[in-house]
C-alpha positions as CSV (number, residue, x, y, z in Angstrom):
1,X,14.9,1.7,12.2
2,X,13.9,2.4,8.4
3,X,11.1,4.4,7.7
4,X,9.7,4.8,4.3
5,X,6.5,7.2,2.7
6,X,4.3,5.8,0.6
7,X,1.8,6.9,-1.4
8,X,-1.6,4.6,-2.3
9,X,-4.3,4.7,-4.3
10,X,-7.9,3.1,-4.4
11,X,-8.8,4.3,-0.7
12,X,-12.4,5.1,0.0
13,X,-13.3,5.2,3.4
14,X,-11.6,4.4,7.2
15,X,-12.5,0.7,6.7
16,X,-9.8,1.0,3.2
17,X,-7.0,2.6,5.8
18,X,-7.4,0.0,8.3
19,X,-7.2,-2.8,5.4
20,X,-3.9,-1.3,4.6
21,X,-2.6,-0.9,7.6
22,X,-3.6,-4.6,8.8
23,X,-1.6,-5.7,5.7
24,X,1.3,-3.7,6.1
25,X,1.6,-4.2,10.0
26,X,1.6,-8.1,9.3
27,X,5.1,-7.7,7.4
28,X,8.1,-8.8,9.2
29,X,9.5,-6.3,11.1
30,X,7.4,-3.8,10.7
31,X,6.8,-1.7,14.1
32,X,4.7,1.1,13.0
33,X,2.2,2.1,10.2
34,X,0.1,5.4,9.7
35,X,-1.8,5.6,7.0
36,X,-3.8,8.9,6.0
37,X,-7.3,8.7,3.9
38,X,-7.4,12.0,3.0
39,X,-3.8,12.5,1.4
40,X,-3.3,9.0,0.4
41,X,0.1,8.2,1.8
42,X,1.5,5.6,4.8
43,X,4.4,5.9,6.8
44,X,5.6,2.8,7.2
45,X,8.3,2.3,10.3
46,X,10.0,-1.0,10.4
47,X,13.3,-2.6,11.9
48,X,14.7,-4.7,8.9
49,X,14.3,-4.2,5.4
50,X,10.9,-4.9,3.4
51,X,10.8,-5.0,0.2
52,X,8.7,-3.3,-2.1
53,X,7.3,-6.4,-3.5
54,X,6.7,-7.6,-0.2
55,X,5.0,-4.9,0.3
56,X,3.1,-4.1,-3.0
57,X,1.8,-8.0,-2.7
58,X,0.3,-7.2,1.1
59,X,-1.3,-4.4,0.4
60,X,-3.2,-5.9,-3.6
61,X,-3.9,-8.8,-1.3
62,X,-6.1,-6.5,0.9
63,X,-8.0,-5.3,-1.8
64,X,-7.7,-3.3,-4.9
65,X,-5.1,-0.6,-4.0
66,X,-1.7,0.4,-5.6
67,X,1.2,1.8,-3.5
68,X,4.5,3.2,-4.4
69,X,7.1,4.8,-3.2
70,X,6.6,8.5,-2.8
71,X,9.7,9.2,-5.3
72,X,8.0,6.6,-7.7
73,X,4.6,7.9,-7.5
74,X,5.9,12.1,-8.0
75,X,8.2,10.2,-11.1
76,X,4.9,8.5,-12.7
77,X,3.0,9.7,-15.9
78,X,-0.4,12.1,-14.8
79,X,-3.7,10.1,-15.8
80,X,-5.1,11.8,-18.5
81,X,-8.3,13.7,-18.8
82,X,-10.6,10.4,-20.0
83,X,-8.8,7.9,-16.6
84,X,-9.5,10.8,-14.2
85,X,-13.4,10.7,-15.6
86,X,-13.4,6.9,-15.0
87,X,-11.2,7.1,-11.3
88,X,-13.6,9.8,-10.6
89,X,-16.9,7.9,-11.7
90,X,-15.5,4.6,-10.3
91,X,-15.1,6.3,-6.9
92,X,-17.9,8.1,-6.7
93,X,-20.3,4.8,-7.8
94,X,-18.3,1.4,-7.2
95,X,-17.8,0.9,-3.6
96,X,-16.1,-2.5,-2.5
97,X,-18.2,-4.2,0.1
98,X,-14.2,-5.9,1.1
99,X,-13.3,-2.1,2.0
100,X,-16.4,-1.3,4.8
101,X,-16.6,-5.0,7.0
């Protein structure tokens, strides 16, 4: 069994981890999926290799998220000041009607 830790971005509320979680439990082979709103990560569990663009395509066809790899997401550039403002604003004001049915 192959278990990876991902983290993902764009979540809102419990309807946004259950989107995820629908998508990434739909892969083949995957057995298991937690998914935490409050630290954005998933654990994924699964029993034959997926691939991370298998996976990255699940989870943008659920809505608008991003997920990496926890090593790729510690290795990426920090937003700067002016994308936090706008992330921050965004989340605070936009809310996807696709995230809460």
């Amino acid at each position: 069994m192959e278990t990876k830790v991902y983290r993902v971005e764009g979540m809102h509320c419990e309807g946004c981890v259950q989107n995820i979680r629908k998508a990434l439990l739909a892969l083949s082979g995957v057995k298991d999926v937690q998914v935490n709103l409050s630290g954005g990560w998933a654990v994924m569990s699964s029993e034959e290799p997926v691939s991370m663009e298998q996976v990255r395509a699940a989870v943008e066809a659920a809505g608008h998220y991003r997920i990496y790899l926890q090593d790729e997401a510690s290795s990426t550039a920090q937003p700067t000041q002016q994308s936090k403002k706008r992330s921050l604003f965004k989340s605070l004001f936009t809310h996807r009607k696709s995230c809460c049915q």
